[in-house]
C-alpha positions in Angstrom: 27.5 198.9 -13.9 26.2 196.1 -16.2 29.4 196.6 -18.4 31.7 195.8 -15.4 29.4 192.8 -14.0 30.2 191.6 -17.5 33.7 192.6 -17.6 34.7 190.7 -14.6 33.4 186.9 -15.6 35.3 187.6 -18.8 38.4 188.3 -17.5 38.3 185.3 -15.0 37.3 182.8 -17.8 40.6 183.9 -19.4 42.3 183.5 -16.7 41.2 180.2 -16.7 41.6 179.4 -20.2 45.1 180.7 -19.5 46.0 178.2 -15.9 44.4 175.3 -18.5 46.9 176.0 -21.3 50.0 176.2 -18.6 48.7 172.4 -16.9 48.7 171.5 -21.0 52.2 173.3 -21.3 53.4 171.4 -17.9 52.4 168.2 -19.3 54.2 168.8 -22.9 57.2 169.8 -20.6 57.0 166.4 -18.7 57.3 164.4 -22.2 60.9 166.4 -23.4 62.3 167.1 -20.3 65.7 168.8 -22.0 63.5 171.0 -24.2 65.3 174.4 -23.9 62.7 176.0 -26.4 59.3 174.2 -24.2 60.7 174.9 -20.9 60.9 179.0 -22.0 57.7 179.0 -23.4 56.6 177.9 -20.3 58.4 179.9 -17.9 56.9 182.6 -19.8 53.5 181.3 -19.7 53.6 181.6 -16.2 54.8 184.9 -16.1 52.0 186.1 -18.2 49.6 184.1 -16.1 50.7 185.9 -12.7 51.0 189.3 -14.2 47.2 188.6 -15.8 45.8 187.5 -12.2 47.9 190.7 -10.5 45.9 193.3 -12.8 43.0 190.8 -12.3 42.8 191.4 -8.9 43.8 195.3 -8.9 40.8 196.1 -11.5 38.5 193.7 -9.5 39.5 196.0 -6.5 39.3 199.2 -8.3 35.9 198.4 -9.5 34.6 197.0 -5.9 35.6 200.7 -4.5 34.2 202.5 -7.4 31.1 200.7 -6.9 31.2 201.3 -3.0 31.8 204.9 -3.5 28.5 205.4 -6.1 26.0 203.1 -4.0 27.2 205.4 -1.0 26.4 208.2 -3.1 23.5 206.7 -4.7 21.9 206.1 -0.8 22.6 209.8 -0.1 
């Protein structure tokens, strides 16, 4: 369980790493507005930030029930 606890702050601090480097992105983007090759980096940057928070969230879940399930057990 400690392994998860520490798991989970990890995961959120790169998430937020990540949302930092996309507001740095979206200010680059501002500056060449035209720039074909800054405006895909981008788009994909925020691709790979939602797709990053989506499994976030689904192992955040997954580890809430597993958790649930063995302090039921554990109370037993």
């Amino acid at each position: 369980m400690d392994e998860s606890d520490n798991q989970l702050p990890r995961s959120r601090a790169a998430i937020e790493r990540l949302e930092r480097a996309l507001q740095r992105l979206e200010g680059v983007t501002a500056h060449h507005n035209g720039d074909l090759f800054l405006e895909g980096e981008l788009r994909r940057a925020h691709e790979d930030y939602r797709r990053l928070d989506e499994a976030s969230r689904l192992v955040e879940a997954r580890l809430d029930g597993a958790i649930g399930r063995l302090t039921l057990i554990l109370e037993e």
